[in-house]
N, C-alpha and C positions, 0 to 999 in steps of 0.2 A: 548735550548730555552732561551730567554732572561730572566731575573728574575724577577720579578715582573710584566712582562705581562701577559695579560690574555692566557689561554690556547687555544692550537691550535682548538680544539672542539670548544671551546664558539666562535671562531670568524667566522669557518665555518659555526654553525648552524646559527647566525646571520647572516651569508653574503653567502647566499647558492652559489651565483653565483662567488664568489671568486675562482681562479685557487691558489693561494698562500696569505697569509695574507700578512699584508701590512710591509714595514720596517718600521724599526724605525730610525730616524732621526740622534739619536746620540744613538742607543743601547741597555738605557735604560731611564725608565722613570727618569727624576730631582730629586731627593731626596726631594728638596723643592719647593713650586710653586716662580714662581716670583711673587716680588710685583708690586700691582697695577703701582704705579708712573713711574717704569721701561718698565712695556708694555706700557703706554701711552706713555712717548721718545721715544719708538720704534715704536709705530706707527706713532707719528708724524713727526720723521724723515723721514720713509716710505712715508708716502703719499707727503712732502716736495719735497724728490728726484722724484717722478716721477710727480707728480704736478704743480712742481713748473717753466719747462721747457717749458712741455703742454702749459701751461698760456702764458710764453713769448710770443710763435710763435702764441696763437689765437690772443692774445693781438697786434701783430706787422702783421699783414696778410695784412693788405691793404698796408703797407709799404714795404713789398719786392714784391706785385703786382704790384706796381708805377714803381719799378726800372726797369724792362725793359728788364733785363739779360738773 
């Protein structure tokens, strides 16, 4: 079991309906948390990539309806 996670028991009696507890991402918990400023870049990036495309095509919709194609 991974080290510093919680034990197999606590997560089953919390989550009775669990056939297996959940993985872990990268193994083990981060030593440290990140800081605040870092998850915001990373959410802003986030929401930039897939936002930021969405936008173009609502934003250009009646222009590729005119073409005709």
């Amino acid at each position: 079991w991974v080290k510093g996670a919680p034990k197999k028991k606590e997560l089953y009696a919390k989550n009775p309906g669990w056939v297996s507890p959940p993985a872990f991402a990268c193994g083990v918990y981060p030593q440290a948390a990140f800081p605040r400023s870092e998850q915001a870049i990373a959410l802003a990036a986030m929401f930039t990539c897939f936002l930021a495309p969405t936008a173009w095509v609502l934003a250009h919709v009646e222009h590729y309806k005119s073409r005709g194609d």
